[in-house]
C-alpha positions in Angstrom: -5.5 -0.3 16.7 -6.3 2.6 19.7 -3.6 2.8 21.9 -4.7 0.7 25.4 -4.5 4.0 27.6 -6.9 5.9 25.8 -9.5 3.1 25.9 -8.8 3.4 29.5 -9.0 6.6 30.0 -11.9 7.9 28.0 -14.3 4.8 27.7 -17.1 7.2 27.0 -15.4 9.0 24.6 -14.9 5.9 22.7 -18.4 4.5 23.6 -19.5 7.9 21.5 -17.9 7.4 18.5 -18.8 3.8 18.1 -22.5 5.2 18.1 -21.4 7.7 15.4 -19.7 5.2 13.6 -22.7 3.3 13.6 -20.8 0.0 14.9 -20.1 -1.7 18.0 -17.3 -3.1 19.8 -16.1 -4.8 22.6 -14.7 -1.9 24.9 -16.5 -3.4 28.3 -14.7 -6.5 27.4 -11.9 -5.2 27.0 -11.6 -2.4 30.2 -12.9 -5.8 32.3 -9.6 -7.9 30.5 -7.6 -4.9 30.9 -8.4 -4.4 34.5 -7.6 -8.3 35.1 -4.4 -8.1 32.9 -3.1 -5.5 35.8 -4.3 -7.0 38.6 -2.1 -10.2 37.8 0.9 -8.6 36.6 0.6 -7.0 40.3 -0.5 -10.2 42.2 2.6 -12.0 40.0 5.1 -8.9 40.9 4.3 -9.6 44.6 4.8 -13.0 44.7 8.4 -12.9 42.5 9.7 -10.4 45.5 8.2 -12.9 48.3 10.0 -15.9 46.3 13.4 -13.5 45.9 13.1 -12.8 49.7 12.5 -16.2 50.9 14.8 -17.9 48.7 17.5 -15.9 50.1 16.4 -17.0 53.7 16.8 -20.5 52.6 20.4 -20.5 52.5 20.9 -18.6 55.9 18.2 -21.2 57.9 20.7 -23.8 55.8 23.7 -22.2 57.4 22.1 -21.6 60.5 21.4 -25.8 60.8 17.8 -24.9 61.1 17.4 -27.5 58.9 13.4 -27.9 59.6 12.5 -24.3 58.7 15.2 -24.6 55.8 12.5 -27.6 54.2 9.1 -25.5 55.2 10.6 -22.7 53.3 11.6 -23.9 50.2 8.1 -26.1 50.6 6.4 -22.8 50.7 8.9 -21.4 47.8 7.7 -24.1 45.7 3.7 -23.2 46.7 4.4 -20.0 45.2 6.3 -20.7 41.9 3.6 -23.3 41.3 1.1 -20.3 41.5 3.3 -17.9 39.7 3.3 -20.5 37.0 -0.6 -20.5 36.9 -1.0 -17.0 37.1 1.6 -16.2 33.7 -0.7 -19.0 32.2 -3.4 -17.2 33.0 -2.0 -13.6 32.2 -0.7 -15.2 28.8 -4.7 -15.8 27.9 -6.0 -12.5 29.2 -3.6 -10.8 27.2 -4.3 -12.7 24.0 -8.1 -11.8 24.9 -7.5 -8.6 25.2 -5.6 -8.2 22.2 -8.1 -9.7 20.0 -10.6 -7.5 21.8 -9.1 -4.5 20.9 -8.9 -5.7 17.0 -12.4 -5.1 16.2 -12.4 -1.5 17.7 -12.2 1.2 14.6 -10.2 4.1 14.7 -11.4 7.0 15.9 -13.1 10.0 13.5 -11.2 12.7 13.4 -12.7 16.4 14.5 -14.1 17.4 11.4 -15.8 14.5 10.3 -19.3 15.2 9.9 -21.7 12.9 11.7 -24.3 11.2 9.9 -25.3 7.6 9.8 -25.1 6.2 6.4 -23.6 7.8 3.4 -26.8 10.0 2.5 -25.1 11.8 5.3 -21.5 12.5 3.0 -20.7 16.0 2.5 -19.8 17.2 -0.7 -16.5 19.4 -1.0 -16.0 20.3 -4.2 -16.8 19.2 -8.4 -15.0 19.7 -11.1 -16.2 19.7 -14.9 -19.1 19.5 -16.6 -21.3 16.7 -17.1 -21.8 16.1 -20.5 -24.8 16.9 -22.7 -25.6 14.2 -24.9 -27.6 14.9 -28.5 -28.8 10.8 -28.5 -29.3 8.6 -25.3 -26.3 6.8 -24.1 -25.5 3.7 -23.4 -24.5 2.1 -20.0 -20.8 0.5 -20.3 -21.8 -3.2 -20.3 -23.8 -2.3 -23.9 -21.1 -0.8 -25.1 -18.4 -3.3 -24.2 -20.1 -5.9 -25.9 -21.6 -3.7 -29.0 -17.6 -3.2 -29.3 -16.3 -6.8 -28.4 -13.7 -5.3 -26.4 -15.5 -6.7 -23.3 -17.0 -10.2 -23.0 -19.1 -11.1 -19.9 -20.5 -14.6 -21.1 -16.8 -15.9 -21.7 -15.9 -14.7 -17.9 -19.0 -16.3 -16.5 -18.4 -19.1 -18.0 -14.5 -19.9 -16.6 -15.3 -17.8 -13.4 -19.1 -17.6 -12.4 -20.5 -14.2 -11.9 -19.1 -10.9 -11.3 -16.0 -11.9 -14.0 -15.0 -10.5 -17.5 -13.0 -10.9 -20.0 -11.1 -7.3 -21.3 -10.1 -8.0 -25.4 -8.5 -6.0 -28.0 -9.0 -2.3 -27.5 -10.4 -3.3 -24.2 -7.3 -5.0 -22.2 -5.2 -2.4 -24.2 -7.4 0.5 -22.7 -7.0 -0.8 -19.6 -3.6 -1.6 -19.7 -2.6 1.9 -20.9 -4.7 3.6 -18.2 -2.6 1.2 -15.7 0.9 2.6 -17.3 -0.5 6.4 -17.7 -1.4 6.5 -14.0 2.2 4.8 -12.7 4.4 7.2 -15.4 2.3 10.3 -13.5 3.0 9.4 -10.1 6.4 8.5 -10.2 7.7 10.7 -13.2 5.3 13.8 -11.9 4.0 13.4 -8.5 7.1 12.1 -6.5 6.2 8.2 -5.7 8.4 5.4 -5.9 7.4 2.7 -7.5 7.0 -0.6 -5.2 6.1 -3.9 -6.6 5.0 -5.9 -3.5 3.4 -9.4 -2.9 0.1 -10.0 -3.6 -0.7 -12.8 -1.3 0.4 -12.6 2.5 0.3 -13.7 6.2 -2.6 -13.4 8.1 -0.5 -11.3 10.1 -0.1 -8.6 7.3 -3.6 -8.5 7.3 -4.4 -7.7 10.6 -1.6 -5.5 10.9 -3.4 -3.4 7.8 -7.0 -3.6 9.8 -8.2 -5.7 7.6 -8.4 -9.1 10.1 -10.3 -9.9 11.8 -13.3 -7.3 10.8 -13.6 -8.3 6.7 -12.6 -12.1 7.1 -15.7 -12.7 5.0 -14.8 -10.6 2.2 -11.0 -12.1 1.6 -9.6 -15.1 -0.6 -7.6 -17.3 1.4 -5.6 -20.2 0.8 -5.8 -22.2 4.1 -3.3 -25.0 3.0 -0.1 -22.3 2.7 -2.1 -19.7 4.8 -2.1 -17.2 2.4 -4.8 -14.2 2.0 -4.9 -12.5 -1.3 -4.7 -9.2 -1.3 -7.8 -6.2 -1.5 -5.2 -3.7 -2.3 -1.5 -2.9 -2.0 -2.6 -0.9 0.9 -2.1 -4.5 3.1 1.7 -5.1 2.0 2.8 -1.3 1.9 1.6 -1.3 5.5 3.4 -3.8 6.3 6.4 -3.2 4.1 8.3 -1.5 7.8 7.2 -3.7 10.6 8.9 -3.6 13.5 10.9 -0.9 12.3 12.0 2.3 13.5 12.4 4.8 10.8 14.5 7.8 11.7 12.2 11.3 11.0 14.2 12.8 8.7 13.7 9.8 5.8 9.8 10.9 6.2 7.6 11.4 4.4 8.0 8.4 2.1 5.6 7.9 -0.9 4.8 4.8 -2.2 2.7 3.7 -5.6 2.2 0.2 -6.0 -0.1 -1.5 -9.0 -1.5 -4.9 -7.9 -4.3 -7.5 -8.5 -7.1 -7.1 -5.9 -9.3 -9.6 -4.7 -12.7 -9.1 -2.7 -15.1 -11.8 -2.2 -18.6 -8.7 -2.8 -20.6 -10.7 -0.1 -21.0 -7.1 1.2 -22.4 -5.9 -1.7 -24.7 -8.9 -2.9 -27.6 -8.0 -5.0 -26.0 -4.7 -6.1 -24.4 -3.2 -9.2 -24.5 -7.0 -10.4 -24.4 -5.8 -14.2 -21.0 -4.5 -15.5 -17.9 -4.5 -14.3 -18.3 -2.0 -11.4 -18.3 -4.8 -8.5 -16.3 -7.5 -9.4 -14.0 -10.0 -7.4 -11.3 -9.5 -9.1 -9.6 -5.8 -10.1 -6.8 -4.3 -10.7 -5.6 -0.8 -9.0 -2.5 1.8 -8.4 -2.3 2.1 -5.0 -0.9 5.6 -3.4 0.5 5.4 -0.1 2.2 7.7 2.4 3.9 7.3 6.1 4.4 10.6 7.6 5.3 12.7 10.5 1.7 13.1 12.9 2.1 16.3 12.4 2.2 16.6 8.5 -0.9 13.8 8.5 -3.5 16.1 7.3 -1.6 18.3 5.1 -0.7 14.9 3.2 -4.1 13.7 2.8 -5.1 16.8 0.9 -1.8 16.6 -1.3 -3.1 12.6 -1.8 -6.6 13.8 -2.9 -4.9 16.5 -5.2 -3.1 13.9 -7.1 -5.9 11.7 -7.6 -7.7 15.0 -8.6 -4.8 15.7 -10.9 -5.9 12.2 -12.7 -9.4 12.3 -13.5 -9.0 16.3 -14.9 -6.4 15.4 -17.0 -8.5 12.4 -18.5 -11.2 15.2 -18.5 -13.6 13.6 -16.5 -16.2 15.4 -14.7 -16.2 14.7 -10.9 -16.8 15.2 -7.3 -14.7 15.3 -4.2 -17.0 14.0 -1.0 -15.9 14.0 2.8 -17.0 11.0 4.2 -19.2 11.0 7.4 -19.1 8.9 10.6 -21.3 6.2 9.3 -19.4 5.7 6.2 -16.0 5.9 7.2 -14.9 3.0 7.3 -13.2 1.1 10.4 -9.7 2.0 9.4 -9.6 5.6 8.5 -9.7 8.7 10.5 -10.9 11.0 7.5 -11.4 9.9 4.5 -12.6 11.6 1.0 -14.2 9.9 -2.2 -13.8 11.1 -5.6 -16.6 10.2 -7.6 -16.7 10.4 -11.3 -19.9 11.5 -13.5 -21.6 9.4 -15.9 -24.7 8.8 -17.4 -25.4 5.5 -16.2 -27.9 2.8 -17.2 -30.6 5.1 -18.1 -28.9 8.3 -18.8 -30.3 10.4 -15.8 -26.5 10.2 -14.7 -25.0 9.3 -11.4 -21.7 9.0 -9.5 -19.2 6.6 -9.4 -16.7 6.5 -7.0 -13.2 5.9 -8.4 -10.7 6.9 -5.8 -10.6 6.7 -2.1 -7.9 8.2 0.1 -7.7 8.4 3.6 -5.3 9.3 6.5 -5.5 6.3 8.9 -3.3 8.6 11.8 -1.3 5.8 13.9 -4.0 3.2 13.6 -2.5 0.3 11.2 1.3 2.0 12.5 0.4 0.7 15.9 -0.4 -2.8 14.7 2.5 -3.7 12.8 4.8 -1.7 15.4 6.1 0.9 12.7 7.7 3.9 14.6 10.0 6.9 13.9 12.6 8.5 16.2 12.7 12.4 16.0 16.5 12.8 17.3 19.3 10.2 19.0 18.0 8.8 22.0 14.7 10.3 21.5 11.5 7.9 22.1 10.1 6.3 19.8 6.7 7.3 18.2 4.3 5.6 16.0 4.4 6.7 12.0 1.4 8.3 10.2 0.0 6.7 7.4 -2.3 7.7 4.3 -3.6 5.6 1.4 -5.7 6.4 -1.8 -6.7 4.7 -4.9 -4.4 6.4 -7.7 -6.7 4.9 -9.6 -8.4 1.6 -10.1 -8.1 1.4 -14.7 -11.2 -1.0 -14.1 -13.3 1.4 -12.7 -12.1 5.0 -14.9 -12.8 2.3 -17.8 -16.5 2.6 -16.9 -16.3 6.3 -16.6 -14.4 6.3 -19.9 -16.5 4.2 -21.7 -20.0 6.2 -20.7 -18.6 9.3 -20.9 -16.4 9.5 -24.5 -19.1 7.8 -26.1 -20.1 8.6 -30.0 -23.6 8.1 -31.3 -22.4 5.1 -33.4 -21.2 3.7 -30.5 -17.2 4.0 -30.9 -15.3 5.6 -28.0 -12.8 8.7 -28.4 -9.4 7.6 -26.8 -8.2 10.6 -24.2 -5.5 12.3 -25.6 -3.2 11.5 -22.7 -3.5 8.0 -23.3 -3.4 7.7 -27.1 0.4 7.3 -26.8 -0.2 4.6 -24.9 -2.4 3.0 -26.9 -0.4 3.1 -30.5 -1.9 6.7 -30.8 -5.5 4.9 -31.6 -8.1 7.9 -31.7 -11.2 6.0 -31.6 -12.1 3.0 -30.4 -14.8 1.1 -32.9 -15.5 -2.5 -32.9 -12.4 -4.7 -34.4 -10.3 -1.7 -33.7 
């Protein structure tokens, strides 16, 4: 959430980066409610003092025997607690107006973001590796899966509907030992603690991550108990110190959490409908970092480093991208993709983004009320926070799959994760 004041006091400003953004918002709305909100807080002020004055000249008219003026007094007393009472009724629903108002306005890009309206308009940072050279044409992962039967799409259509699998064998062991490989690193290596959160919430968690109201459409939600399902851990690590003040020397905390995701894709219908790239159900490790303001940035490159650290030590060949205005996102202030190589469905090769990490400032801090205190006494300011995908197994599975490919079809197990897997080598079909 923007902090009130600067909506206030730099409207255009705002009005700018919603066209950058490539979104809209409600910010006439909300100056118009916010302009209202202070005229009845002052109209309300003045009429508490002329209640305070004139019930005190109540009881001197009383002594006085002006009994007459005593009764027109307390008359008129009466007059104005009946109007106080319909202005805080009034100020109670401008303020809840203005509240959800100021939900569907994004964060703000930060300085460097490059401007651009879609994501044709992403700058690219950095690669790493090489893309592979392949001496036969390779296959897309759904072939191989199912060549392999370590991945079975009718049986997941069938329970599920579309956009569901079935992982078997090799497969859900694959997965499972990416999912251990990438916790063991950022605990045991890269410094997180390890948080094992709840994966179904209040809606209030979810609006305090900036995820209500803007996505509603894209969440599971069980109305009966009024419980969302999670997208990622992001949502309960946000919310993990609400209404908290955090003292500045326990920052900068980092948090890794590994949880089921769940996304409805109504955003992404018609797309990537083959495979298991854009499903509605996933699983990812979660990094996550609150931080001093001033650290924000410095953090967010240490986040993409460790995500970096991943995908070269699986050896796969990929990209770092800098996200521009119009595919930022409505959360984040800056925000880089990595994005994997791999040959794809007809072996020209493309990219696939596996990881996304972004430093969200004080945006989702200021919705849940998270704050730090720099010294005793010292006012309370709003915490920093960062996320990134550290990294989803599902989707390095693709990457995996296309890219340690054999001409017979088998797949060559990473080193790093054949210790995780029984030290299997090579994944062929009953393996």
């Amino acid at each position: 959430m923007l902090d009130l004041n600067f909506i206030r006091e730099h409207p255009d400003k705002v009005k700018e980066a919603l066209k950058a953004l490539n979104t809209d918002a409600p910010v006439d709305e909300i100056l118009a409610l916010d302009q209202r909100r202070r005229e009845l807080l002052q109209e309300v002020e003045t009429l508490r003092r002329e209640r305070n004055v004139g019930s005190k000249q109540i009881g001197a008219l009383m002594r006085a025997g002006k009994k007459e003026e005593a009764e027109a007094q307390k008359q008129r007393m009466s007059e104005i607690g009946d109007r106080i009472k319909a202005l805080d009724e009034e100020l109670r629903q401008v303020e809840a107006d203005l509240y959800e108002k100021q939900l569907y306005v994004p964060n703000m890009p930060a300085p460097d973001v490059p401007i651009g309206p879609d994501e044709s308009h992403n700058v690219e940072v950095r690669r790493w590796g090489q893309p592979r050279s392949f001496d036969f044409t390779p296959k897309p992962h759904w072939d191989l899966g199912e060549a392999l039967d370590i991945i079975d799409f009718e049986r997941g259509v069938k329970m599920s509907g579309t956009r569901f699998y079935v992982f078997k064998g090799a497969g859900a062991a694959l997965h499972r030992a990416l999912t251990n490989w990438f916790i063991d690193v950022g605990v045991r290596e890269h410094g997180y603690t390890e948080i094992y959160p709840p994966f179904m919430v209040r809606e209030q968690a979810m609006i305090g991550a900036a995820h209500l109201p803007k996505f509603r459409d894209n969440m599971y939600h069980d109305a009966e108990e009024d419980y969302w399902f999670i997208g990622t851990a992001e949502v309960p690590l946000t919310n993990l110190f609400a209404d908290e003040i955090l003292e500045a020397d326990q920052l900068p905390i980092k948090y890794l959490a590994h949880t089921p995701c769940f996304r409805r894709e109504k955003m992404s219908a018609g797309r990537d409908v083959r495979g298991i790239k854009r499903v509605h159900q996933f699983e990812k490790v979660e990094m996550y970092r609150y931080t001093l303001p001033e650290d924000s940035y410095q953090h967010l490159e240490e986040l993409v480093a460790d995500a970096e650290d991943l995908c070269q030590r699986l050896n796969l060949p990929y990209r770092v991208v800098k996200m521009c205005t119009g595919d930022l996102g409505f959360a984040a202030a800056k925000k880089y993709d990595i994005e994997a190589w791999i040959p794809g469905p007809d072996g020209q090769g493309e990219w696939l983004e596996i990881s996304s990490c972004s430093n969200v400032e004080a945006f989702q801090a200021r919705r849940v009320n998270m704050r730090f205190r720099r010294e005793k006494g010292a006012k309370p300011e709003y915490v920093h926070t960062l996320n990134g995908s550290g990294l989803p197994p599902g989707r390095v599975m693709i990457a995996i799959l296309e890219n340690y490919q054999q001409a017979d079809g088998s797949i060559v197990v990473p080193e790093v994760l054949r210790p995780y897997m029984g030290g299997l080598e090579v994944i062929t079909r009953g393996a």
